[in-house]
PDB file with SEQRES, HELIX, SHEET and CRYST1 records, atoms N, CA, C and O in Angstrom:
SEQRES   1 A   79  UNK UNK UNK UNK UNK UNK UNK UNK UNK UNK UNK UNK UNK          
SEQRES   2 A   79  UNK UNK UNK UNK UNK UNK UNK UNK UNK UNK UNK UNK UNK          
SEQRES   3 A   79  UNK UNK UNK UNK UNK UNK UNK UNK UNK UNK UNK UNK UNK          
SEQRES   4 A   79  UNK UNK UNK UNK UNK UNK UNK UNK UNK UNK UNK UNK UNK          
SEQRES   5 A   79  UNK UNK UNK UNK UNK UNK UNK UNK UNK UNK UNK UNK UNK          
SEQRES   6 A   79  UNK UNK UNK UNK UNK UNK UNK UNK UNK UNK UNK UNK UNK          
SEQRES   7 A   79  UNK                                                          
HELIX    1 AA1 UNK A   16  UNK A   47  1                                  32    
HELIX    2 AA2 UNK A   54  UNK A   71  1                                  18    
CRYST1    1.000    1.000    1.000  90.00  90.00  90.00 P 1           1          
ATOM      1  N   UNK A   1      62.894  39.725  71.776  1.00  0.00           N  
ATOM      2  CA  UNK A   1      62.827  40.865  70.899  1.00  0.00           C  
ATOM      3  C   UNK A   1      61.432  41.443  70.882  1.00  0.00           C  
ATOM      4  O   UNK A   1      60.478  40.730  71.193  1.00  0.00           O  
ATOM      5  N   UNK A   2      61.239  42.977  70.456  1.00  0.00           N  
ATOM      6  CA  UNK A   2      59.703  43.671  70.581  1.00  0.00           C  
ATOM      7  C   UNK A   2      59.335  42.601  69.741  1.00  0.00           C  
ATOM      8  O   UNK A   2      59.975  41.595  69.437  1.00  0.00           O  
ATOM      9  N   UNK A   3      57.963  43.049  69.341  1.00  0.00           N  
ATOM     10  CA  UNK A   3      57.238  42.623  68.251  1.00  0.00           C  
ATOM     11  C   UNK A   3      57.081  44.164  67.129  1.00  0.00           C  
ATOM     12  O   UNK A   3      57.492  45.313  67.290  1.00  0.00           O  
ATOM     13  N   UNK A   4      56.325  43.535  66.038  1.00  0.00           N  
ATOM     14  CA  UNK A   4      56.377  44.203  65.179  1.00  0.00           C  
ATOM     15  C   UNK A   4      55.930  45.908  64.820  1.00  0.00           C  
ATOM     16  O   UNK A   4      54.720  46.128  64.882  1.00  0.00           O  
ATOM     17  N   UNK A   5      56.887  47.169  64.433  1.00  0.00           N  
ATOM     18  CA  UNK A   5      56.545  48.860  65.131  1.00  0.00           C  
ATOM     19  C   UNK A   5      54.769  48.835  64.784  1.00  0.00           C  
ATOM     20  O   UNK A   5      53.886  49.650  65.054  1.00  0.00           O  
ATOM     21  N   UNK A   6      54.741  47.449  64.036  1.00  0.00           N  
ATOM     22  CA  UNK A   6      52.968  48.298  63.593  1.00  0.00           C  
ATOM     23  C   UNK A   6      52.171  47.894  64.732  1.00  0.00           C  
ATOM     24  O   UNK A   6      51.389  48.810  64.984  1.00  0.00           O  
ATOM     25  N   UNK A   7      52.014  46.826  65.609  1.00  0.00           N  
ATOM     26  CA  UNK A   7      51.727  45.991  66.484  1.00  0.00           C  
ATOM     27  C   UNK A   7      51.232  47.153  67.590  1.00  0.00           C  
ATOM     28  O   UNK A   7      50.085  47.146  68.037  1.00  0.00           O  
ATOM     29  N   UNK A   8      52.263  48.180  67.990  1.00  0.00           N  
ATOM     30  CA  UNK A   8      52.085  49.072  69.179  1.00  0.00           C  
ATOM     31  C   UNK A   8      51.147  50.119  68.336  1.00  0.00           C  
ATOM     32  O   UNK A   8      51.001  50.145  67.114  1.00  0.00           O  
ATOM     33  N   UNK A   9      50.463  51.100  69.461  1.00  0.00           N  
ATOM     34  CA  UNK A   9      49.063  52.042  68.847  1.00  0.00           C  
ATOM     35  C   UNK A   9      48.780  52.733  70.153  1.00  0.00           C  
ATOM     36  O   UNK A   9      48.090  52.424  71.125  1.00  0.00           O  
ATOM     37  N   UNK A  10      49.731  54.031  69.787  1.00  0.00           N  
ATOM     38  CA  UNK A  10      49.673  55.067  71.083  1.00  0.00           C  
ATOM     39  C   UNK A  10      48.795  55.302  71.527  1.00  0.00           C  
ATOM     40  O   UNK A  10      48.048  55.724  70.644  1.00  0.00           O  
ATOM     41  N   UNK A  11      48.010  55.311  73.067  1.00  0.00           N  
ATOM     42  CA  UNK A  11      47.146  55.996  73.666  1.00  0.00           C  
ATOM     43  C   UNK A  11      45.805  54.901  73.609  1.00  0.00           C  
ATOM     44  O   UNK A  11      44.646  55.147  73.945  1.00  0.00           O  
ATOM     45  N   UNK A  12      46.331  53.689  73.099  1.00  0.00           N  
ATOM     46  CA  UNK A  12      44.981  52.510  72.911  1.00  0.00           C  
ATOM     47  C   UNK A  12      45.239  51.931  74.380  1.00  0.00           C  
ATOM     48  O   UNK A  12      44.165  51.471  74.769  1.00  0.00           O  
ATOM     49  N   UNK A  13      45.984  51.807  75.112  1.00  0.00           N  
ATOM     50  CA  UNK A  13      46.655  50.904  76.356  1.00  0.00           C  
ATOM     51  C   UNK A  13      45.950  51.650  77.547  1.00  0.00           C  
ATOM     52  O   UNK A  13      46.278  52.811  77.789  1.00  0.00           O  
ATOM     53  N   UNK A  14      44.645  50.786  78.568  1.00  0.00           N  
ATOM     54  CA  UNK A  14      44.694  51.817  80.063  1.00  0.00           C  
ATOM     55  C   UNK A  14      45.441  51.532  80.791  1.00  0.00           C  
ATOM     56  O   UNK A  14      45.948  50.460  81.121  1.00  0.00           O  
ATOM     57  N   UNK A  15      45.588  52.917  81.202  1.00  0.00           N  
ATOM     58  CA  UNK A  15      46.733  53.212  81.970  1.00  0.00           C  
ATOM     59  C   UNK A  15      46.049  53.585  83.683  1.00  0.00           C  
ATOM     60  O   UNK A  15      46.623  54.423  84.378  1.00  0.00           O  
ATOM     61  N   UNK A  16      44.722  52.806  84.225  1.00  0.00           N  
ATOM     62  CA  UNK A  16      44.513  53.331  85.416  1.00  0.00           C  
ATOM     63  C   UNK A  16      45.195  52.545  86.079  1.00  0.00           C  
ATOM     64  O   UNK A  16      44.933  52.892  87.230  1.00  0.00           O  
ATOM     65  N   UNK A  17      45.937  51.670  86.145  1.00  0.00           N  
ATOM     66  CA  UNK A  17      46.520  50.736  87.313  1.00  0.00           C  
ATOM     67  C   UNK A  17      48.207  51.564  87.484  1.00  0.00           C  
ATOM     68  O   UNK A  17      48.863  51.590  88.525  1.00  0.00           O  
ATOM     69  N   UNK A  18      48.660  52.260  85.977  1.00  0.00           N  
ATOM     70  CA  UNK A  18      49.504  53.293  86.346  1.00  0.00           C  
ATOM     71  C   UNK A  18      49.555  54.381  87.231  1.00  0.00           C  
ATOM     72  O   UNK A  18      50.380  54.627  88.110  1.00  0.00           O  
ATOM     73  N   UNK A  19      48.161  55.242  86.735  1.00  0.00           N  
ATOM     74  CA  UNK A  19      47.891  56.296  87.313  1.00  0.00           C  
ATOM     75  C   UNK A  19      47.908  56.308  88.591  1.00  0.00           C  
ATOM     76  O   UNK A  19      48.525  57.054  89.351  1.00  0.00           O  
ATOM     77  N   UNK A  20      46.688  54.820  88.970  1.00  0.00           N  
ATOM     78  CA  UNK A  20      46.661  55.194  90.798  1.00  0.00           C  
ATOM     79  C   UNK A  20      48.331  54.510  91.386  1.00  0.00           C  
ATOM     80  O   UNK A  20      48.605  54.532  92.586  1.00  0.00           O  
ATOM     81  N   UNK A  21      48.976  54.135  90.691  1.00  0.00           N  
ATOM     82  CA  UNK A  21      50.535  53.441  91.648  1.00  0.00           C  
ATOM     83  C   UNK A  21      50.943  55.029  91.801  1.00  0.00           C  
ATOM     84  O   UNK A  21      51.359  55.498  92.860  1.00  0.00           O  
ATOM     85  N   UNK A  22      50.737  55.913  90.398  1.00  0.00           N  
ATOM     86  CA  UNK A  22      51.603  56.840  90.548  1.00  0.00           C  
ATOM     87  C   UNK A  22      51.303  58.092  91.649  1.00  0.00           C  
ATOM     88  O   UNK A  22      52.099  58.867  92.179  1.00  0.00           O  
ATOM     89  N   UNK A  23      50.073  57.994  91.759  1.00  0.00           N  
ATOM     90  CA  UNK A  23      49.253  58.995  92.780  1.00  0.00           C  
ATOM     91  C   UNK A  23      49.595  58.500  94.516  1.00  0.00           C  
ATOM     92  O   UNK A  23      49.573  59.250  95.491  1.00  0.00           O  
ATOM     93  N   UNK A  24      49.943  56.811  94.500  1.00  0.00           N  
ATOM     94  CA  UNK A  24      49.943  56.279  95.552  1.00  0.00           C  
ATOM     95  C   UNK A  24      51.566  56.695  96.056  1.00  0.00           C  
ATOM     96  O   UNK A  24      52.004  56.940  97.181  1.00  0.00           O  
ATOM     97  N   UNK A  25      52.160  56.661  94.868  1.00  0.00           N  
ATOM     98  CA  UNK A  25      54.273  56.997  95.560  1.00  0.00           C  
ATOM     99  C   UNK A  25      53.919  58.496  95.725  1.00  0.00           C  
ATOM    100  O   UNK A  25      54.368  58.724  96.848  1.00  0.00           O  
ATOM    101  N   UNK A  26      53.340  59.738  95.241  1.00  0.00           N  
ATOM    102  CA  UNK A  26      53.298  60.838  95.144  1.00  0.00           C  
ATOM    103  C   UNK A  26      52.921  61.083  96.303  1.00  0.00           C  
ATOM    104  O   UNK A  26      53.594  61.989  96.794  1.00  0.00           O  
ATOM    105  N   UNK A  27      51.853  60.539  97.226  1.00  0.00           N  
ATOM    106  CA  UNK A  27      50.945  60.572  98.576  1.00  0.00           C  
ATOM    107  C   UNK A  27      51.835  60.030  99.481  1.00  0.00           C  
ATOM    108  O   UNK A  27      51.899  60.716 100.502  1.00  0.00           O  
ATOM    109  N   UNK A  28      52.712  58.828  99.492  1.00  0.00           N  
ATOM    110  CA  UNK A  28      53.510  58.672  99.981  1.00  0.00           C  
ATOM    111  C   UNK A  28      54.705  59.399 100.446  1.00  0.00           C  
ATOM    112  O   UNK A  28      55.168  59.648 101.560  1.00  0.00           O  
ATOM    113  N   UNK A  29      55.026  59.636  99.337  1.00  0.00           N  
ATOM    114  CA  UNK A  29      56.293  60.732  99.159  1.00  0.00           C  
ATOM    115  C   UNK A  29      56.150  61.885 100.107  1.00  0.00           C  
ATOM    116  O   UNK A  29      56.774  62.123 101.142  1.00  0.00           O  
ATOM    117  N   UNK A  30      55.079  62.618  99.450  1.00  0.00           N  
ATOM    118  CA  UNK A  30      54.012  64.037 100.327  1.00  0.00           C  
ATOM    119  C   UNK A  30      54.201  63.675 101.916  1.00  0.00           C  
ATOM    120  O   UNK A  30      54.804  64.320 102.773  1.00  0.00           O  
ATOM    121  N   UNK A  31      53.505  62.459 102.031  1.00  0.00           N  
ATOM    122  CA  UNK A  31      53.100  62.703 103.531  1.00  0.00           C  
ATOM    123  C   UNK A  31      54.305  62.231 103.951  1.00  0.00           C  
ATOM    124  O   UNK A  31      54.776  63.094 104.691  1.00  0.00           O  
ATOM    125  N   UNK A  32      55.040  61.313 103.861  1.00  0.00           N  
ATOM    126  CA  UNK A  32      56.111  61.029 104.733  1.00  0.00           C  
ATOM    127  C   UNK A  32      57.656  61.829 104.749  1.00  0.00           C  
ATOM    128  O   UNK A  32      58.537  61.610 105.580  1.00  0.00           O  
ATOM    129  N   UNK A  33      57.750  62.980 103.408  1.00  0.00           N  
ATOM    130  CA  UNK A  33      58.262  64.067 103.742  1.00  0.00           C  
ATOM    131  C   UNK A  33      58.011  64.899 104.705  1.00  0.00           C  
ATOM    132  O   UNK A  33      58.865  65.547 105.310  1.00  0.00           O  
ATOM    133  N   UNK A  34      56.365  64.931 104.967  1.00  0.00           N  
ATOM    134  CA  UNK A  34      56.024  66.403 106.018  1.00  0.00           C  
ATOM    135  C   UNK A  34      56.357  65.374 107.481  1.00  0.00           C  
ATOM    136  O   UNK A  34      56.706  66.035 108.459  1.00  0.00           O  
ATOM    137  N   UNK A  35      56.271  63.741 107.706  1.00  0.00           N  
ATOM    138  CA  UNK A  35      56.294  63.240 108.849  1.00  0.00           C  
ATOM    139  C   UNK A  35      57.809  63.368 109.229  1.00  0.00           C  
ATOM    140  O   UNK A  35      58.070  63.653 110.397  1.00  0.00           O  
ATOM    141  N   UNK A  36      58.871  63.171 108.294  1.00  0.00           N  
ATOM    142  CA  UNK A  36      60.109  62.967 108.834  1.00  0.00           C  
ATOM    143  C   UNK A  36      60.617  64.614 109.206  1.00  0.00           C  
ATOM    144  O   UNK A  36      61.443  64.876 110.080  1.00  0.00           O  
ATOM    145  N   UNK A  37      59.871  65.717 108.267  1.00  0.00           N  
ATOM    146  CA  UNK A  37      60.651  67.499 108.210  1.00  0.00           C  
ATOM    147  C   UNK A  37      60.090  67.510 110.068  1.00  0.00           C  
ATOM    148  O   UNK A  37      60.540  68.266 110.928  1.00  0.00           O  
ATOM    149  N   UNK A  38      59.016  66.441 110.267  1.00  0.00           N  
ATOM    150  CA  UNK A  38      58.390  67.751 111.749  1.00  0.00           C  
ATOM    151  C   UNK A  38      58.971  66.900 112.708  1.00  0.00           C  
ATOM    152  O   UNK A  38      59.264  67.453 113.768  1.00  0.00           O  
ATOM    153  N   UNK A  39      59.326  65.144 112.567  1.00  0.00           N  
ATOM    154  CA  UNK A  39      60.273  64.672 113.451  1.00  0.00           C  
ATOM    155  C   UNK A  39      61.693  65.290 113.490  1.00  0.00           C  
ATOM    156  O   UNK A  39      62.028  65.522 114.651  1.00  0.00           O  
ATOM    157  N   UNK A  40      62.512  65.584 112.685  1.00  0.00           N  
ATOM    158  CA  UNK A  40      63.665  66.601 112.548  1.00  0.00           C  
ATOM    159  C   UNK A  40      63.601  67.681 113.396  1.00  0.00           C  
ATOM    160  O   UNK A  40      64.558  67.867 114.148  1.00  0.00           O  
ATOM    161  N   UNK A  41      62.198  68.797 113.436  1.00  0.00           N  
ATOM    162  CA  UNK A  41      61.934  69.911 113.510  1.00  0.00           C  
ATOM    163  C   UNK A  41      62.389  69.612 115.432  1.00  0.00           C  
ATOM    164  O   UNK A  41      63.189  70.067 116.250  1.00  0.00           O  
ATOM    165  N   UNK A  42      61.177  68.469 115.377  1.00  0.00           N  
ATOM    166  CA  UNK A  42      60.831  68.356 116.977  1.00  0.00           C  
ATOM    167  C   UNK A  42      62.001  68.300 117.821  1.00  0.00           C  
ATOM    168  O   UNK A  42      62.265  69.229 118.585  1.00  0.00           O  
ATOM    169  N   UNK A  43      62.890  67.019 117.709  1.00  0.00           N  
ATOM    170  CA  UNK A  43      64.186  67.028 118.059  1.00  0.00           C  
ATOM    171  C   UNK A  43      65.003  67.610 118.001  1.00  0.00           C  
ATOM    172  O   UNK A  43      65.721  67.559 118.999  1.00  0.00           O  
ATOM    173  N   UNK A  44      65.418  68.438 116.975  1.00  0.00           N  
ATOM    174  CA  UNK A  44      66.557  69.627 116.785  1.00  0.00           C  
ATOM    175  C   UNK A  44      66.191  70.801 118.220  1.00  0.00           C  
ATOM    176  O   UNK A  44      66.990  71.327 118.995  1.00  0.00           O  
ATOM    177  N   UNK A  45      64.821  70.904 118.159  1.00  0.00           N  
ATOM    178  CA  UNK A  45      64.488  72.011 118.991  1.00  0.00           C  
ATOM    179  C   UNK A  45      64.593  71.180 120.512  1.00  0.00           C  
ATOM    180  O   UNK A  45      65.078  71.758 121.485  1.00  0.00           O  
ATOM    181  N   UNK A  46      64.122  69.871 120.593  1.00  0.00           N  
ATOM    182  CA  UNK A  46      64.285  69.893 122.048  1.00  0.00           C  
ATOM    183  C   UNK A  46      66.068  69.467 122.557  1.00  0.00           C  
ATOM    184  O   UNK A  46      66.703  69.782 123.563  1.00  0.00           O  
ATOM    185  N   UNK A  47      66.505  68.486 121.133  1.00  0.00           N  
ATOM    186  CA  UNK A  47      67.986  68.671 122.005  1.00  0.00           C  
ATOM    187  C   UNK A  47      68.930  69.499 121.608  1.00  0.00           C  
ATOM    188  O   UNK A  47      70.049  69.264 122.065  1.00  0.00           O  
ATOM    189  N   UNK A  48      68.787  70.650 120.697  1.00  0.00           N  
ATOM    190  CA  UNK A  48      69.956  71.493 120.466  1.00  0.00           C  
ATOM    191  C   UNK A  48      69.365  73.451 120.607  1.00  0.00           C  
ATOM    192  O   UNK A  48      69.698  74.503 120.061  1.00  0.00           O  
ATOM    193  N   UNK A  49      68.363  73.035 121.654  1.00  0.00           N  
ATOM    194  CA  UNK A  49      68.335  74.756 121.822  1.00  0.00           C  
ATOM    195  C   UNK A  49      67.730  74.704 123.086  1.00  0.00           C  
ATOM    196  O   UNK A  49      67.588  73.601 123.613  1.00  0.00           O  
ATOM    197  N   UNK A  50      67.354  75.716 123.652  1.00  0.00           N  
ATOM    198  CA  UNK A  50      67.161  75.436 125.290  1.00  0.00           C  
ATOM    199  C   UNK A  50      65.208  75.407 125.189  1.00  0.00           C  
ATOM    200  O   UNK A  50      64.484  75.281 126.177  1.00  0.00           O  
ATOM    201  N   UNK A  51      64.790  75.536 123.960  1.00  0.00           N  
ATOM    202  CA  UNK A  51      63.111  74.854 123.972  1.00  0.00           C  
ATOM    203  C   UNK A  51      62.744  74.317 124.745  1.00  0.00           C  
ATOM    204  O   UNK A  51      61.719  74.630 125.351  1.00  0.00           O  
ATOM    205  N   UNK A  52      63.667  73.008 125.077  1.00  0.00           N  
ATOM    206  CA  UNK A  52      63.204  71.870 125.597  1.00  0.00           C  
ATOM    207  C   UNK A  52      62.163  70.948 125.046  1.00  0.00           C  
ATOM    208  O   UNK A  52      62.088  71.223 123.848  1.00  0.00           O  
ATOM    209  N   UNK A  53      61.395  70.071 125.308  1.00  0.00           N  
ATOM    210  CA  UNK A  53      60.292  69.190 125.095  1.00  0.00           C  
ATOM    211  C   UNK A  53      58.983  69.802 124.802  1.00  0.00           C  
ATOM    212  O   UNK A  53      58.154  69.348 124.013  1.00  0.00           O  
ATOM    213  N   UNK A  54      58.867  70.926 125.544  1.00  0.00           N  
ATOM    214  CA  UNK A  54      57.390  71.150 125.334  1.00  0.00           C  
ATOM    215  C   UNK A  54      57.338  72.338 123.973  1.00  0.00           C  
ATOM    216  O   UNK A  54      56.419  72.498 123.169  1.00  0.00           O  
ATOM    217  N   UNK A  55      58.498  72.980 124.043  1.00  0.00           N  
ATOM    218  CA  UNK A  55      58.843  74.217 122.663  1.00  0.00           C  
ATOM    219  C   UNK A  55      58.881  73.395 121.350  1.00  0.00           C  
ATOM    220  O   UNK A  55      58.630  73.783 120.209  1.00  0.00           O  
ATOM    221  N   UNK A  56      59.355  71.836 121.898  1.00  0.00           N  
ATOM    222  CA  UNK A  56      60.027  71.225 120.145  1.00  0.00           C  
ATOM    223  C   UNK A  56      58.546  70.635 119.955  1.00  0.00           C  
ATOM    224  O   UNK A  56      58.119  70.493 118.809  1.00  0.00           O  
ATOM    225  N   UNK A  57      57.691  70.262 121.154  1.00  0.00           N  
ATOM    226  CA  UNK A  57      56.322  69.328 120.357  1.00  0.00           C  
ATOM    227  C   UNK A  57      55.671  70.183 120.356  1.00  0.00           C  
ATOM    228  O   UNK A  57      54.743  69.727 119.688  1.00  0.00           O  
ATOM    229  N   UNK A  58      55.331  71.383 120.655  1.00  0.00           N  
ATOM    230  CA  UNK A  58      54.437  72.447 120.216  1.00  0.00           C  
ATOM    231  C   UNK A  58      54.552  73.000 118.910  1.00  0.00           C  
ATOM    232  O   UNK A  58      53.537  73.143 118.227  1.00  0.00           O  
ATOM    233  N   UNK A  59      55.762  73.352 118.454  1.00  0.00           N  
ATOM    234  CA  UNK A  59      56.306  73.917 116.910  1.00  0.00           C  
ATOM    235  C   UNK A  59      56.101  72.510 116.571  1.00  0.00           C  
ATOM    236  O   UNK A  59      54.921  72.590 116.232  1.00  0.00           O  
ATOM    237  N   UNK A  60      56.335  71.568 116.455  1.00  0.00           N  
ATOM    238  CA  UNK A  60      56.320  70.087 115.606  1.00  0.00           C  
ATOM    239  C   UNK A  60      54.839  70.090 115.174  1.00  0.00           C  
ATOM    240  O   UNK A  60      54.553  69.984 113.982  1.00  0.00           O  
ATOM    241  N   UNK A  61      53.843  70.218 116.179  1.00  0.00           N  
ATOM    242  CA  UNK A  61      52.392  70.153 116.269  1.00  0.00           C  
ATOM    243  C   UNK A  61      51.881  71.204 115.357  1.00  0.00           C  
ATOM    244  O   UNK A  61      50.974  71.026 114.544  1.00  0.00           O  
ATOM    245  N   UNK A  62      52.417  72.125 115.515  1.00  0.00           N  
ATOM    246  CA  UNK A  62      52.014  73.520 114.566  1.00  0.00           C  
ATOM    247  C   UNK A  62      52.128  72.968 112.921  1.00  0.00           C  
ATOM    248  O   UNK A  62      51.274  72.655 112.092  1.00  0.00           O  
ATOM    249  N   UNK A  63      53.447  73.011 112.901  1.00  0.00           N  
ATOM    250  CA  UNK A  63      54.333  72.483 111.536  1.00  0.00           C  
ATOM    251  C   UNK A  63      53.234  71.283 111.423  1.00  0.00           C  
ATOM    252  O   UNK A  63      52.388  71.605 110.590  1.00  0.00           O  
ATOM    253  N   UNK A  64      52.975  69.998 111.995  1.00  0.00           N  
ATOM    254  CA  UNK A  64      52.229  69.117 111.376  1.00  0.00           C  
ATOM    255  C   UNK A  64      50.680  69.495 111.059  1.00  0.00           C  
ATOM    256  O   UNK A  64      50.022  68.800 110.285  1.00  0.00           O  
ATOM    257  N   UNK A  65      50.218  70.475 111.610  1.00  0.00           N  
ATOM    258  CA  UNK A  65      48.705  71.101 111.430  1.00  0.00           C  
ATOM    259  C   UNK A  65      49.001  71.544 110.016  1.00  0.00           C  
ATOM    260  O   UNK A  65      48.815  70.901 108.983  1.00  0.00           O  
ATOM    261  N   UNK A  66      49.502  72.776 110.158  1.00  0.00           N  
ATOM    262  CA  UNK A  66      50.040  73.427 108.796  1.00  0.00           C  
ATOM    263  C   UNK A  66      50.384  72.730 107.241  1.00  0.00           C  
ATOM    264  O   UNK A  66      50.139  73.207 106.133  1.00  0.00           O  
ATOM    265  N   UNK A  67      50.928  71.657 107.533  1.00  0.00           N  
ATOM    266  CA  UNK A  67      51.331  70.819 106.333  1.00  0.00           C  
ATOM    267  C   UNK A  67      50.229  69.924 106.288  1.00  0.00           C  
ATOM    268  O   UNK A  67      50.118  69.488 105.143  1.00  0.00           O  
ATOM    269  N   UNK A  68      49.331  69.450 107.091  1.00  0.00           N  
ATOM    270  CA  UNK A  68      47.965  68.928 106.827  1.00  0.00           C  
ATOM    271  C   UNK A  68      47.047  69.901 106.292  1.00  0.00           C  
ATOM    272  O   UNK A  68      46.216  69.376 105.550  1.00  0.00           O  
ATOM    273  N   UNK A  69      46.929  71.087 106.419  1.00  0.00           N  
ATOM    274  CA  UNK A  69      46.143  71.892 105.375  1.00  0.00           C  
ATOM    275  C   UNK A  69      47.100  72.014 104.526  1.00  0.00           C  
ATOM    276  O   UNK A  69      46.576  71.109 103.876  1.00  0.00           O  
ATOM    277  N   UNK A  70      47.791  72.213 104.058  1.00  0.00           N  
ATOM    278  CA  UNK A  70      48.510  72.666 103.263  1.00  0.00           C  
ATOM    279  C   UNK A  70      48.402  71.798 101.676  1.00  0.00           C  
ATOM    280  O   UNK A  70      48.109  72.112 100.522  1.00  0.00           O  
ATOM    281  N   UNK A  71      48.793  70.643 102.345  1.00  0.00           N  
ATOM    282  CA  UNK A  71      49.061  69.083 101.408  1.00  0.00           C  
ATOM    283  C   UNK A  71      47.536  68.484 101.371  1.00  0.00           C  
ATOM    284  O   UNK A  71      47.500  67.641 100.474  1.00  0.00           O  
ATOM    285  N   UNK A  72      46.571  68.581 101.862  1.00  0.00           N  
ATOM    286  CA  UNK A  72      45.822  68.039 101.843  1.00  0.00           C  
ATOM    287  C   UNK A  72      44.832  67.706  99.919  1.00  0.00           C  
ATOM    288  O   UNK A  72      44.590  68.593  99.101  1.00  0.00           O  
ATOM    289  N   UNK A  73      44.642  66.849  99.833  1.00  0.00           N  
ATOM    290  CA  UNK A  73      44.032  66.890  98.045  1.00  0.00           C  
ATOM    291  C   UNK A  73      42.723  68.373  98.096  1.00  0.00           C  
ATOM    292  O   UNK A  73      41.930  68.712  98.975  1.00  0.00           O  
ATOM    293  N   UNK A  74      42.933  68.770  97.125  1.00  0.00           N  
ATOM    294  CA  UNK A  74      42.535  69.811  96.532  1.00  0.00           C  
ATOM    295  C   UNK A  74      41.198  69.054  95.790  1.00  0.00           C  
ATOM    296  O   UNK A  74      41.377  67.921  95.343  1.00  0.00           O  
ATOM    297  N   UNK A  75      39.732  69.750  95.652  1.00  0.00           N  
ATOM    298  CA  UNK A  75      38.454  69.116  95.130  1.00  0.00           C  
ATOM    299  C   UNK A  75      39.076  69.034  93.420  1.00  0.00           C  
ATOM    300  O   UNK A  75      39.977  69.872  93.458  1.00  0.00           O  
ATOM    301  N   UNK A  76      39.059  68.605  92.337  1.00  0.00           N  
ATOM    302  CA  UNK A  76      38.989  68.670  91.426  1.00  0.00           C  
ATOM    303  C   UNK A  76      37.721  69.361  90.326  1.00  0.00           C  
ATOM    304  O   UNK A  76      36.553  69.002  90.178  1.00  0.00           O  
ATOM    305  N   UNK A  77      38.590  70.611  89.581  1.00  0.00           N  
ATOM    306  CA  UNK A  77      37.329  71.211  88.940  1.00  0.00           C  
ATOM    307  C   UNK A  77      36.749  70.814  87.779  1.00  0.00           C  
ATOM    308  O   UNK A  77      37.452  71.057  86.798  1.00  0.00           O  
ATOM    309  N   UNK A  78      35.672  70.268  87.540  1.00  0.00           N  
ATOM    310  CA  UNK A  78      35.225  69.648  86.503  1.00  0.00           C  
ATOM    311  C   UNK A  78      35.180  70.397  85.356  1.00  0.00           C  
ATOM    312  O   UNK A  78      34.365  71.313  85.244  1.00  0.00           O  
ATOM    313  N   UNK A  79      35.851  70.156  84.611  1.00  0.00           N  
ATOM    314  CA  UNK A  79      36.166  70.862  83.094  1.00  0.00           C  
ATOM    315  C   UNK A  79      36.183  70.552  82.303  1.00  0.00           C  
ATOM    316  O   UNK A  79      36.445  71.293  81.355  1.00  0.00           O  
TER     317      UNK A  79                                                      
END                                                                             
């Protein structure tokens, strides 16, 4: 059973071992969405259109440049 409602005291608890897990699935998430969209990208184009190999890793290459600026962390503004 909890312990007692007086016992708990919102916003007294650190929470950095939260924060960075949560920044770490978010970075995860990020990058291995843009890795699997440009493996998709690559293959669709070389085996279902007449691209071939060098059309699907050139657009794949583009698409992965692009989503590396794109996604990349942003400086934080001190405020």
């Amino acid at each position: 059973m909890a312990g007692k409602a007086s016992e708990y005291h919102r916003g007294d608890m650190d929470i950095h071992e939260q924060v960075a897990t949560f920044h770490l699935v978010m970075n995860i998430t990020k990058w291995g969405a843009l890795f699997v969209a440009v493996g998709v990208l690559t293959t669709t184009l070389w085996f279902c259109t007449g691209t071939g190999f060098l059309g699907g890793a050139i657009t794949g290459l583009v698409v992965l440049a692009l989503g590396i600026v794109f996604l990349r962390e942003k400086p934080a503004a001190d405020h």
